[in-house]
Structures are given as C-alpha cells and as structure tokens.
DRENKELO-645133 format. One line per 8 residues: their letters; for each residue x, y, z of C-alpha. Coordinates in nm, 3 decimals. Example, Ala and Ser with C-alpha at 12.3 -4.5 7.8 and 13.67 -1.06 7.14 Angstrom:
AS = 1.230:-0.450:0.780 | 1.367:-0.106:0.714 .
//
This chain:
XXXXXXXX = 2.302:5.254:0.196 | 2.311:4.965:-0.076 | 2.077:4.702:-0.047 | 2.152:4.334:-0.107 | 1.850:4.102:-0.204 | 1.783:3.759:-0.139 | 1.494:3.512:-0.208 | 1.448:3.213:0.019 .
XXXXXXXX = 1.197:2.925:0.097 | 0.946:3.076:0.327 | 0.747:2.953:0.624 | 0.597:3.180:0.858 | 0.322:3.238:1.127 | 0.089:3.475:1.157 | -0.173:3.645:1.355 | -0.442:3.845:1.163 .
XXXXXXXX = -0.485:4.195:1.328 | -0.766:4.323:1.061 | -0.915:4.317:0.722 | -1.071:4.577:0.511 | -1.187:4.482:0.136 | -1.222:4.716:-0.187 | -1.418:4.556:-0.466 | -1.259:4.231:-0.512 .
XXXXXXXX = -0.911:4.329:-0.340 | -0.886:4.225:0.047 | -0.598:4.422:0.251 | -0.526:4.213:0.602 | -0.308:4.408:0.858 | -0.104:4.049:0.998 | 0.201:4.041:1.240 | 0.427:3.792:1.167 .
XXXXXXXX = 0.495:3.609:1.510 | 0.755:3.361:1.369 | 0.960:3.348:1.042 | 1.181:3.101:0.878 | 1.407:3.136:0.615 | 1.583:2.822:0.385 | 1.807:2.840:0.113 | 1.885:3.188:0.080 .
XXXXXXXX = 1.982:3.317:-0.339 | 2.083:3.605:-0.416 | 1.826:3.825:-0.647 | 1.905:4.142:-0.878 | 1.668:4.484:-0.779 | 1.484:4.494:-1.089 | 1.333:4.141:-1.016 | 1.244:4.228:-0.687 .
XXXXXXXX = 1.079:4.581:-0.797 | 0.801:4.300:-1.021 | 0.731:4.105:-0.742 | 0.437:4.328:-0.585 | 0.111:4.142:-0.734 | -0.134:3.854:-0.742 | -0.128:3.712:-0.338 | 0.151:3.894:-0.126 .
XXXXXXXX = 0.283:4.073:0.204 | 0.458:4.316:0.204 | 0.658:4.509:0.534 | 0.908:4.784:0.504 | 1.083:4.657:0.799 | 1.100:4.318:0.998 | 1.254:4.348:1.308 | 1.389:4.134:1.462 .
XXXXXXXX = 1.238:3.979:1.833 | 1.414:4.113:2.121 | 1.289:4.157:2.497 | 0.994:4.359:2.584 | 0.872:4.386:2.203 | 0.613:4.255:1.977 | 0.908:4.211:1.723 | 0.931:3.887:1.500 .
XXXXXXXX = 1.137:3.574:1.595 | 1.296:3.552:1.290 | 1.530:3.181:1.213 | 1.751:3.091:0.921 | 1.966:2.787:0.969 | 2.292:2.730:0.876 | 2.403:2.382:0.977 | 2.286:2.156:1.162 .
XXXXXXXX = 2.399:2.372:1.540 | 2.372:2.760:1.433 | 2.171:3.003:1.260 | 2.123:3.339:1.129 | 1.927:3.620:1.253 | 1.857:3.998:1.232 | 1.629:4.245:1.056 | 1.525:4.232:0.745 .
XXXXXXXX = 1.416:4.515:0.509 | 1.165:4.538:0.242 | 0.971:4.210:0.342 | 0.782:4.038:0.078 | 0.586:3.679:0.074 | 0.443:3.565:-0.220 | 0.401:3.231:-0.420 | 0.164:3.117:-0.128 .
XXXXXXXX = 0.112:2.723:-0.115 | -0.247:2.712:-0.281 | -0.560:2.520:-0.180 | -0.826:2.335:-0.380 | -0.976:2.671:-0.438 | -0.658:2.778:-0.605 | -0.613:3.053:-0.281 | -0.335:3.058:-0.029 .
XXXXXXXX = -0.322:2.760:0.211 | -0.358:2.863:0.560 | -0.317:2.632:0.851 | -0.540:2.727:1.189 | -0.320:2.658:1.481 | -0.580:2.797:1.749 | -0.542:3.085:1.965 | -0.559:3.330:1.662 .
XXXXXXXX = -0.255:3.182:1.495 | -0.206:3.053:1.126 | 0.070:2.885:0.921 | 0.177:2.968:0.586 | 0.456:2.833:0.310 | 0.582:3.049:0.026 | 0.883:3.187:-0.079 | 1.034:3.541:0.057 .
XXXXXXXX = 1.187:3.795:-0.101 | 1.426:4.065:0.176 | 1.688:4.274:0.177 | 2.004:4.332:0.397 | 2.270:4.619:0.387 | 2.591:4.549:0.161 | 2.876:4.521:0.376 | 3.215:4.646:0.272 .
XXXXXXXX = 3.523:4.527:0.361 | 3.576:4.657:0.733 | 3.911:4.781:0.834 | 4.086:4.632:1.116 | 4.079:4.847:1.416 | 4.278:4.729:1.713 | 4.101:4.557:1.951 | 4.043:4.769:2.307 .
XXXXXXXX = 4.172:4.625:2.626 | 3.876:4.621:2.818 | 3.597:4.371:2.594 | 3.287:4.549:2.502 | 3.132:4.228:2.361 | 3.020:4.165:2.019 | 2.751:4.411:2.018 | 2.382:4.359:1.900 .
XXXXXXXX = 2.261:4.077:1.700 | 2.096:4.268:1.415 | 2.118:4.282:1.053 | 2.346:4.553:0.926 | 2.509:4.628:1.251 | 2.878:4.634:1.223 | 3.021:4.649:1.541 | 3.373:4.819:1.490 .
XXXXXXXX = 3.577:4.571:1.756 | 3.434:4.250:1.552 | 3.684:4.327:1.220 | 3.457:4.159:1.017 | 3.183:4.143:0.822 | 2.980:4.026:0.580 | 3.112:4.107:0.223 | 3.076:4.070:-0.101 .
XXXXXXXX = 3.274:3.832:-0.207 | 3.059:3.561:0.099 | 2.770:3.372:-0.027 | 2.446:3.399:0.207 | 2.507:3.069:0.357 | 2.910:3.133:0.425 | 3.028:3.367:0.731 | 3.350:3.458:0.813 .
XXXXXXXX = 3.479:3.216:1.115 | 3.426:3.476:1.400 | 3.092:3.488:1.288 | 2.973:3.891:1.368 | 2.906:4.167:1.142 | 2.582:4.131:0.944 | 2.468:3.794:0.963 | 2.550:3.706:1.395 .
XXXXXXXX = 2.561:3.340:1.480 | 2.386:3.238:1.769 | 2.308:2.871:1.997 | 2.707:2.693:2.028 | 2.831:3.087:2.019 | 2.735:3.255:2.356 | 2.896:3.577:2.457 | 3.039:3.539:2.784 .
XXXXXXXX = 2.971:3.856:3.060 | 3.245:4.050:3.153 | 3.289:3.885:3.512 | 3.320:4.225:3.752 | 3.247:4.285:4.132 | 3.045:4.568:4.241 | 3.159:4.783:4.561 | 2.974:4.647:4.870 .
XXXXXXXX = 2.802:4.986:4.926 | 2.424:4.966:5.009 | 2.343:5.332:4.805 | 2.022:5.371:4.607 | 1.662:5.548:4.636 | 1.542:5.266:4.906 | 1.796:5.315:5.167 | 1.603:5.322:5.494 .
XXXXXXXX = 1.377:5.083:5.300 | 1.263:4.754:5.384 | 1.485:4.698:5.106 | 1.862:4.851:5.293 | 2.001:4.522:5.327 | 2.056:4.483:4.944 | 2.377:4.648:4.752 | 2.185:4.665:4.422 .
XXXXXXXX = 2.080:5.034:4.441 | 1.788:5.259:4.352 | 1.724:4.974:3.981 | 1.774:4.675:4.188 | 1.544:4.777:4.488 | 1.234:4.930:4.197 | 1.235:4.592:4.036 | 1.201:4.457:4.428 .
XXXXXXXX = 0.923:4.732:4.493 | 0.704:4.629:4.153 | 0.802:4.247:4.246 | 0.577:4.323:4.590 | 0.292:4.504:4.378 | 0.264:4.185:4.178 | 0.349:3.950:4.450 | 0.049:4.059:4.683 .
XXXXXXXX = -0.263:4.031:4.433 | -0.105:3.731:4.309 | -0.094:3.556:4.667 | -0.500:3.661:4.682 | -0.551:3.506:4.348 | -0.385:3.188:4.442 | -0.563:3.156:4.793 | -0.876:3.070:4.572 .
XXXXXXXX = -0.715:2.896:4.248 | -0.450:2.690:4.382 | -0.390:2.668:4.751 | -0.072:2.476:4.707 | 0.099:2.745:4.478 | -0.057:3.035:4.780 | 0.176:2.794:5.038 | 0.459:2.774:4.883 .
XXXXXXXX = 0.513:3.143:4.743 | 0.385:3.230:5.097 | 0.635:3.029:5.214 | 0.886:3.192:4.987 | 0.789:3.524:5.053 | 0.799:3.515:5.444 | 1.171:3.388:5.423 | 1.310:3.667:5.188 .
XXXXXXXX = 1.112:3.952:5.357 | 1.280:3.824:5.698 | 1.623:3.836:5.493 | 1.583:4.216:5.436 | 1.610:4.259:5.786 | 1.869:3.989:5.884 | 2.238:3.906:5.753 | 2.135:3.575:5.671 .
XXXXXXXX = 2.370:3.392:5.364 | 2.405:3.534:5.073 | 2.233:3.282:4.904 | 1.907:3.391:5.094 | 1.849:3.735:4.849 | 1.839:3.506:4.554 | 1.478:3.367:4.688 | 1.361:3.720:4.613 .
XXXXXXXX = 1.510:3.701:4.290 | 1.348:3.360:4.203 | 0.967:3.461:4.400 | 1.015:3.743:4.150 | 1.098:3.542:3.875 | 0.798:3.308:3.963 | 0.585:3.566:4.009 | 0.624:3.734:3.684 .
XXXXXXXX = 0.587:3.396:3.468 | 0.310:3.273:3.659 | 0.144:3.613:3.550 | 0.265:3.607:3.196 | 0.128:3.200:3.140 | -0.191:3.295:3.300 | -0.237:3.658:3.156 | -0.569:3.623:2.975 .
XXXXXXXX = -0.683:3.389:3.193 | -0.652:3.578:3.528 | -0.813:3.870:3.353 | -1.121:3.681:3.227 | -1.136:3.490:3.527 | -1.129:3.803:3.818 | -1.417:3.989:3.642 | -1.576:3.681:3.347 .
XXXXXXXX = -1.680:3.872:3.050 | -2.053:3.776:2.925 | -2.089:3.651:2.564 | -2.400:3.777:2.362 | -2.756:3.682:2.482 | -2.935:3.418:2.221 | -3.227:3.272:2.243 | -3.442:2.935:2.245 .
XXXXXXXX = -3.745:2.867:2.102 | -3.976:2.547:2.202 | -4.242:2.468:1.946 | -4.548:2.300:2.013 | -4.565:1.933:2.045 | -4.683:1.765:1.722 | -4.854:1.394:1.690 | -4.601:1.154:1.521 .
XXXXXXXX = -4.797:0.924:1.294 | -4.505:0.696:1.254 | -4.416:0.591:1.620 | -4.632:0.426:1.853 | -4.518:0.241:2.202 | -4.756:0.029:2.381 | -5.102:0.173:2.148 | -4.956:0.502:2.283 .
XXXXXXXX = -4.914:0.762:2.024 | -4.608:0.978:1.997 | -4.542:1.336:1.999 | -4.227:1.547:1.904 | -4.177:1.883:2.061 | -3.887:2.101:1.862 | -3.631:2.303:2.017 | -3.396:2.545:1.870 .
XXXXXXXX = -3.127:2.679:2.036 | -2.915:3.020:1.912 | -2.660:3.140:2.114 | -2.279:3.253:2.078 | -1.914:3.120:2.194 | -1.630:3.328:2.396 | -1.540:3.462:2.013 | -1.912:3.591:2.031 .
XXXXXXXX = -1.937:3.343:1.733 | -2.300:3.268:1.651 | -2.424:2.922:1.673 | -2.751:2.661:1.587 | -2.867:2.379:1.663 | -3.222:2.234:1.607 | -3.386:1.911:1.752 | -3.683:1.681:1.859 .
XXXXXXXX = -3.733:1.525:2.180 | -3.985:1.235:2.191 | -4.315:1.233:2.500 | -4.255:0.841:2.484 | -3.909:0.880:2.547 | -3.896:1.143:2.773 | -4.137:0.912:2.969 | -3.898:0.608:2.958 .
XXXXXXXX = -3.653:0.861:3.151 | -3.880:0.974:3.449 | -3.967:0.579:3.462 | -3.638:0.519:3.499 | -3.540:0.861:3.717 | -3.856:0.679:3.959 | -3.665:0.370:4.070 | -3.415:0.560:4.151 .
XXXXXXXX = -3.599:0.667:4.478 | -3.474:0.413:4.716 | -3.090:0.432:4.586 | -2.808:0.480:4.878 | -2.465:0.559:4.959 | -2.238:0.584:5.265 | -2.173:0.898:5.151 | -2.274:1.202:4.943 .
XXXXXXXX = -2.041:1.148:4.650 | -2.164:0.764:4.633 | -2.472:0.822:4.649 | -2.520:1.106:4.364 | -2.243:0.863:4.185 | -2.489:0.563:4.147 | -2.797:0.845:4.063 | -2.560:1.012:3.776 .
XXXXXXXX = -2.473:0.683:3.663 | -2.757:0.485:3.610 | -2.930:0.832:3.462 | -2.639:0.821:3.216 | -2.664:0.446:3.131 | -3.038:0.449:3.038 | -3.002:0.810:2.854 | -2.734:0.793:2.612 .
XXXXXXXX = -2.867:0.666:2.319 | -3.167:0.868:2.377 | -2.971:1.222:2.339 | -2.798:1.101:2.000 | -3.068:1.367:1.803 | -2.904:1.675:1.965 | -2.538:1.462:1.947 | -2.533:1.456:1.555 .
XXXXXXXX = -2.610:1.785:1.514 | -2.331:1.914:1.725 | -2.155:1.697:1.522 | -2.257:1.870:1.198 | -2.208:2.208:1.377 | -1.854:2.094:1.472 | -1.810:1.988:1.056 | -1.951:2.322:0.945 .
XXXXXXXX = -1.771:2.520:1.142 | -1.425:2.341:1.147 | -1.421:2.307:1.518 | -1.130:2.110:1.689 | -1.205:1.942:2.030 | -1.162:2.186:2.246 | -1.392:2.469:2.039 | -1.688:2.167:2.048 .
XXXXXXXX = -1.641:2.131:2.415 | -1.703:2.499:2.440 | -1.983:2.521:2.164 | -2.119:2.213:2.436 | -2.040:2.467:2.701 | -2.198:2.784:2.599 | -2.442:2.627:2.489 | -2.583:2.516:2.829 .
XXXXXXXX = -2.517:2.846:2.989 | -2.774:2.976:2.737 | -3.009:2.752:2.864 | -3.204:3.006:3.163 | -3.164:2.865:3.516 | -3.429:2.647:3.684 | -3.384:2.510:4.052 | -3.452:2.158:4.064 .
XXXXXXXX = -3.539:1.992:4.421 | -3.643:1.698:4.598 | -3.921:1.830:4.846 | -4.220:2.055:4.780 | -4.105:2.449:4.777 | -4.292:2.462:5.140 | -4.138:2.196:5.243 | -3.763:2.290:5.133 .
XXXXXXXX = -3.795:2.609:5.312 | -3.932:2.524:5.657 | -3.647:2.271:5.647 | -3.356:2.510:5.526 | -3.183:2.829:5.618 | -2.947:2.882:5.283 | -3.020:3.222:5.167 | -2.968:3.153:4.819 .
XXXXXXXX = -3.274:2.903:4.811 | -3.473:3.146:5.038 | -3.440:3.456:4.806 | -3.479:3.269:4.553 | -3.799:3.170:4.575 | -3.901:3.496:4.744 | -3.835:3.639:4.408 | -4.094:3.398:4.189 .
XXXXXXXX = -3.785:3.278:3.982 | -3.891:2.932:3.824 | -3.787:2.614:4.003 | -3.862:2.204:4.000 | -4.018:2.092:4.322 | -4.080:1.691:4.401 | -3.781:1.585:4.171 | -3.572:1.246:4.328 .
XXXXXXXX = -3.244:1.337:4.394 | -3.310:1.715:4.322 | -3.140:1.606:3.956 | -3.328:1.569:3.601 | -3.131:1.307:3.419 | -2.993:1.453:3.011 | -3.273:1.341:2.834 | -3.538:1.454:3.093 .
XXXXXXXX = -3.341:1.791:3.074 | -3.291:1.815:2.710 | -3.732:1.774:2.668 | -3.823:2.042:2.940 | -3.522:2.252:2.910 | -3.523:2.292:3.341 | -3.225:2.233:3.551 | -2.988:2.391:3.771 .
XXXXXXXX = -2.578:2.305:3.856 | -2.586:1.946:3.828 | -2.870:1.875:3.565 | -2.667:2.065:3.374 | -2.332:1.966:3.433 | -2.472:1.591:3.399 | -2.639:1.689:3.051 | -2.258:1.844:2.944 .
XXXXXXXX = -2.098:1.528:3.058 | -2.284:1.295:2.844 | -2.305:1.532:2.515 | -1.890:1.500:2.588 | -1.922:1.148:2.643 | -2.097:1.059:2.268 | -1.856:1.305:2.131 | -1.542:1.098:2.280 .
XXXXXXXX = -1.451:1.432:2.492 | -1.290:1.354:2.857 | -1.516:1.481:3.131 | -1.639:1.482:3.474 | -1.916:1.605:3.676 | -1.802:1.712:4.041 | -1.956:1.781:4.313 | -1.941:1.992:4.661 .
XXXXXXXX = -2.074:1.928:5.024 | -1.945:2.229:5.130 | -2.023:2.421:4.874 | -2.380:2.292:4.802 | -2.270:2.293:4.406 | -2.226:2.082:4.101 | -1.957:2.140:3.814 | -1.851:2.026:3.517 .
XXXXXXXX = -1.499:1.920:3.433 | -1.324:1.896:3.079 | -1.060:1.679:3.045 | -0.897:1.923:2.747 | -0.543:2.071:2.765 | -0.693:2.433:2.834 | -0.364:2.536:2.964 | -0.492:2.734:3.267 .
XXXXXXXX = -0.715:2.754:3.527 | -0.818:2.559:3.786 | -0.849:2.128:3.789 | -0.832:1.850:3.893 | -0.640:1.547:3.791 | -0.845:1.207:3.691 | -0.617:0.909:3.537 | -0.324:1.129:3.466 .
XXXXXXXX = -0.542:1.361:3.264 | -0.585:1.732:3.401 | -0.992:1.777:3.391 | -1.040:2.159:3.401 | -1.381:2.325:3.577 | -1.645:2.482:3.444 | -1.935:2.680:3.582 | -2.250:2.598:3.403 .
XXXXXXXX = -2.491:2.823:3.571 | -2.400:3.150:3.405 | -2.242:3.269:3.092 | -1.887:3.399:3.026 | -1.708:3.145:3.202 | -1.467:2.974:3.000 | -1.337:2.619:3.032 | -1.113:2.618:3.385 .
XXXXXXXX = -1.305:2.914:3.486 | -1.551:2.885:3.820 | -1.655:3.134:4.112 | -1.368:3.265:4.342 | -1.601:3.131:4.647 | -1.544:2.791:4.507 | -1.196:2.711:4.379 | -1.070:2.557:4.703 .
XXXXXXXX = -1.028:2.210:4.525 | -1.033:2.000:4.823 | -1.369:2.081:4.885 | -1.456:1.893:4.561 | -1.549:1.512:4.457 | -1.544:1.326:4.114 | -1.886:1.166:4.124 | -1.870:1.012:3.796 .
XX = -1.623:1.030:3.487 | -1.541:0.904:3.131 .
//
C-alpha cells in the first residue's frame, strides 16, 4: 500500500509511561492522550526518511480513540464546524518548542499530563479513484471513521488530485468528517418477544434478550457496592439511586409504562459514570494506601544571644521534618521555634479558660479563633519555608496544600486533654481513650480546651485531630489556601477542610466554594479522603474558616 506524507503544526498531550537513559541519550515510553494537527503539506519520502534525530517521537501507528480503548483522540480542523480524523501511520514529532535551556518545552498540566508544540510528520494510505458501485437498498451507513478505510457504498474517496485540506462534498473515504455530519440509525422495531439467557429472571419483563439482560446483571454488581459506598460518602446520592433502584426493580415485575425500563437504563448509566469520575478515588479511599515513613528530628534548645524579652533570655529549639507526598515524593523543611514565644502562646491559650458558647461549635469557634489571631505571625518561620519548598519544587496550590497535609500526618499522634489522665477516665466510657491510655501511648493531660493552639503545636510537636487540623488551617491561611477546620459531636473528631477543586470525595460547601475533608491523624489519606465511620456530613460543623 502507498503511503502519502504530510507535515503539519503539532500540539499534543502526553502522559509519560517510563524512561530509561544510555550515556547521554534518554528513551521515554509516552502515550499520546490528545493530538492536534494544523495546516497539513504535503512532504516527499526521502525527507521524511532524515527526519529521525536530535529531539523526536516516533510511533509506527496512531490510532485513533474509539470506545473501550486507550487509543489517541486525534483533531485536525477544517473550518470553522468540522474536522478530520483517523489513524495515522509512521508518527513523528520533532522541532519541539525549546526552553531557556535550549530543551523541549513541556507544560505540567497535573495529574501526570504534559503539553507540547512542534511540528508532525504522518502518513496516510493513497487513495485511488474508487469506482462507483451502486448503492444497496437497505443503508449500511458510512462505515468506520478511520484513516484509509474505504467503505465501498461511500463512492468516494480521497484522491490524488485533493489537497489535504479539500474533501469531496459527501465527505467519507479517507479523511471522515465529523460534528454538523451525524449518521443517522437505521430506525427498525424489534419483535416483542421476551427470549434471552434471563428468561425466568428477575429480568423476564424486558424484550432485550440474553445482551440486554448481562448488561442489567453487571449494572446490579456495580449498583450494590456503589449504594454501600454512598451510604457513607454522600447520603443524598445513596437516596436518590435508592430511590431509583426500588422503582425499576418493582418494574421487572409489573407492566408499568414503557417509559419505566428506561430508569434502569439511566441508574445504569449513573452508576457507571459515577464509578468512572471517582475511579481512583474510590479505590484509594476504601482501603488508603500509606506513603513512606520519614522522620523528625528536634535538636536541643540553644541560648539566643540576640533576643531578650523582659531580661529573659531566649532560646531556639530546631526541628526538621522529612517526610514524603501521595507521589512518595521526598520532602524538607527546617525551622526554629522561640521559648519566649512559645510562652506568649500558653499566656494567651490561659485566658482562654473561662471562654463560652451556647453550643459546642461556638464555643471551640471563639477558642480556634482567638488561638489563630494571636498565632499567625508567630508561625511565619515554618510559612516561608514551605514557601521555598513550594518554589523549589514547582508546586501549584493544590500539591502545597498536600505537602501542608502530609506533612502533619508525619507528625506521630499525641492525645491532648483538658482533665488529668485519672480524671478523664473515671469520668468517661469511650473505648478509644480507655485503650489508649492502657497502652502507655503519649498524651497531653491539663490542656484548656483539650486543643494546643499552631504555634504551641509547632514548639512541642504534640497534638491530636484538632491541634492538628487547627495548625493545617493557619499554614493554609498565610499561604492564601481556602480552608476550614470542622468539627463533630457525634463523632468526638476534628477535621480539616481544603477549599481546592480536588474533584472528588467528600465536602462540604462554605461561600460557594466546595471545602473537601481531610483526616489528619494518619497517613495516606488524600485531600477529600476521611474514615468510612465518619462521612455522614450532617454530623459535621464549620467552627472556623478563611
């Protein structure tokens, strides 16, 4: 088959699937996710045959996306309403837009993808002149939008006497037109026989057969984890595909109207995107995956010549902090915390004794807040050097929010309370606090409110749910990052929320912005990630946000 060249203006995206290096040569393994192709030329073989050096790709075959394929969506206008599409052979990018270091320009878009411009170099078959074949009486269509396809009831093609940008007006052959052109279905009835694998099945009352009622059986495998996922994610979703699901399974066994079977159809449908938006979340988020262990080192205090505060000398203990993101990334920050500040906080964390509220979330509301007000511009120290992190590593908003997050989750759990430990457990019958101190695990006693305020937390490095979610919330404050600390009655808990579009997971809207939870208290969980026990979001009040 004769091959027909073509250069064009490239832009594509990619995701990098691995990279092996020889000497001074590096060989990536990419799949393009998206191609697009502008002003198409035509090119002679022996120019192409050069074209293999210096910065390229190069794939045998493109294919073309279609369903249920990790093919390439592949777009070449023509106009302003249509476009080309199809496979392309012999794939080549080079002449890569370059950077300052004179290598190809690559764009980050997040979530492993990156953007690139060249130019392309592909080839398509060389159509000949098709003969005309009488057209059938019974449509088949136009066939398969591919490259090279000539579909014998189309009488046309692309030839060469047609420039890349010209088609024929019926548009099929090599280069298939697509958005304004749509293919209508041949419009037939099916007998009204019930037939199929599923007969004496819940499923009888359907004429679609044994492939109709197999897409109905794996719609019910997905349909009941999916309905135990959503009683603890999103009660309102769990109602209404409840909802929907109790009215279609009552149609299988009642001639309601037709229109009734389509709510299968759609609870399906529903089903099956909800799953595919939420794939890697709902994966993660049933069974959290831990990130590696770091670790943190407190040095001792030293005497600070320099500072004094009321003839009292200073002294600076250092903390270092090494631990890794979800991408198992390894991070580091290193900082001071001051004895005369730390003081000033527990000073402050002191009046706070007295403080009261008609209710739970009030009263932790006016604690958090007044902590916050007297301890932001104490925690700026550890605040610029996030911000350097964030600069050395190139990290958008959302990766600093997680650096913030993982970060904290390193940090090894302390419980913090108000009483004395003998006096918390004669007065208490949770478990949790009971076996916890049975084991000897480290806690806080005689704290007011049961809460260390940021800076108080950033010196000793002890605190449980909501020192730590209050610490988060005002690192994401100085760093101009929406968030939220929320808290539980019921479920004796403190969270953190991010007001970042994260995409999935569970939230809670503040001001029109979608803050997404966050379980501090152990690693792996990601931003809109908490417990199953505790994603009922009723049961949870914004005590304080920015």
């Amino acid at each position: 088959m004769e091959i027909q060249y073509f250069k064009a203006d490239f832009t594509g995206i990619f995701k990098n699937k691995k990279s092996n290096s020889v000497g001074h040569f590096i060989f990536s393994e990419i799949h393009w996710n998206y191609v697009k192709l502008d002003n198409l030329k035509k090119i002679d073989i022996d120019v192409f045959d050069k074209l293999k050096s210096g910065y390229y790709s190069y794939t045998e075959l493109l294919k073309q996306k279609r369903k249920f394929s990790k093919s390439t969506e592949i777009f070449i206008p023509h106009g302003e309403t249509e476009y080309l599409t199809g496979d392309l052979k012999h794939f080549l990018v080079r002449d890569f837009q370059l950077n300052a270091q004179k290598l190809p320009l690559l764009t980050d878009l997040g979530n492993g993808m990156t953007q690139v411009f060249g130019s392309a170099y592909f080839g398509i078959p060389k159509i000949i002149q098709p003969q005309v074949i009488p057209t059938p009486s019974i449509s088949k269509g136009n066939g398969m939008n591919i490259f090279g396809n000539l579909i014998p009831t189309n009488n046309s093609g692309y030839s060469n006497s047609t420039t890349p940008n010209q088609l024929p007006q019926n548009a099929s052959g090599c280069f298939n037109r697509n958005i304004n052109n749509v293919n209508q279905p041949l419009n037939t009835t099916l007998p009204n026989s019930g037939g199929g694998c599923f007969r004496s099945s819940i499923f009888a009352n359907n004429n679609s057969g044994c492939i109709g009622n197999i897409f109905r059986l794996i719609g019910l495998v997905y349909l009941i984890p999916s309905l135990m996922y959503l009683w603890y994610a999103n009660p309102l979703l769990f109602w209404v595909v409840a909802i929907l699901s109790s009215i279609w399974l009552v149609s299988r066994f009642f001639s309601f109207k037709k229109y009734f079977s389509w709510i299968g159809w759609l609870l399906l449908g529903f089903v099956a995107f909800y799953w595919y938006k939420n794939y890697h979340f709902i994966k993660n988020d049933i069974k959290h995956t831990e990130n590696k262990k770091g670790n943190i080192k407190i040095y001792p205090p030293k005497e600070d010549g320099k500072s004094f505060k009321n003839n009292e000398r200073d002294y600076l203990t250092a903390k270092e902090i090494n631990w890794f993101d979800f991408l198992n990334n390894k991070l580091n920050i290193f900082y001071q915390t001051s004895s005369l500040d730390f003081l000033d906080a527990q000073k402050n964390h002191v009046k706070l004794a007295n403080v009261q509220g008609s209710s739970n979330s009030e009263l932790f509301a006016k604690v958090y807040n007044s902590m916050l007000n007297h301890d932001l511009p104490y925690i700026d120290s550890v605040v610029i050097k996030l911000k350097v992190l964030a600069k050395q590593k190139n990290l958008n908003k959302l990766k600093l929010a997680e650096a913030v997050t993982t970060m904290i989750q390193e940090i090894p759990y302390c419980l913090v309370h108000d009483q004395s430990c003998k006096e918390l457990l004669n007065a208490t019958d949770n478990s949790f606090i009971r076996e916890y101190h049975e084991e000897g695990k480290p806690c806080l006693p005689n704290i007011i409110a049961g809460v260390q305020s940021p800076y108080e937390f950033l010196h000793n490095l002890k605190g449980d749910c909501d020192t730590r979610s209050l610490l988060a919330h005002a690192i994401l404050t100085k760093l101009r990052i929406p968030s939220s600390v929320w808290i539980s009655e019921a479920y004796g808990h403190s969270i953190l929320g991010v007001g970042l579009p994260v995409g999935s997971g569970n939230f809670k809207e503040i001001n029109g912005v979608n803050h997404y939870a966050v379980e501090l208290t152990a690693k792996g969980f990601r931003i809109g990630m908490i417990s199953p026990e505790h994603r009922n979001m009723g049961n949870w009040e914004i005590a304080t946000f920015n």
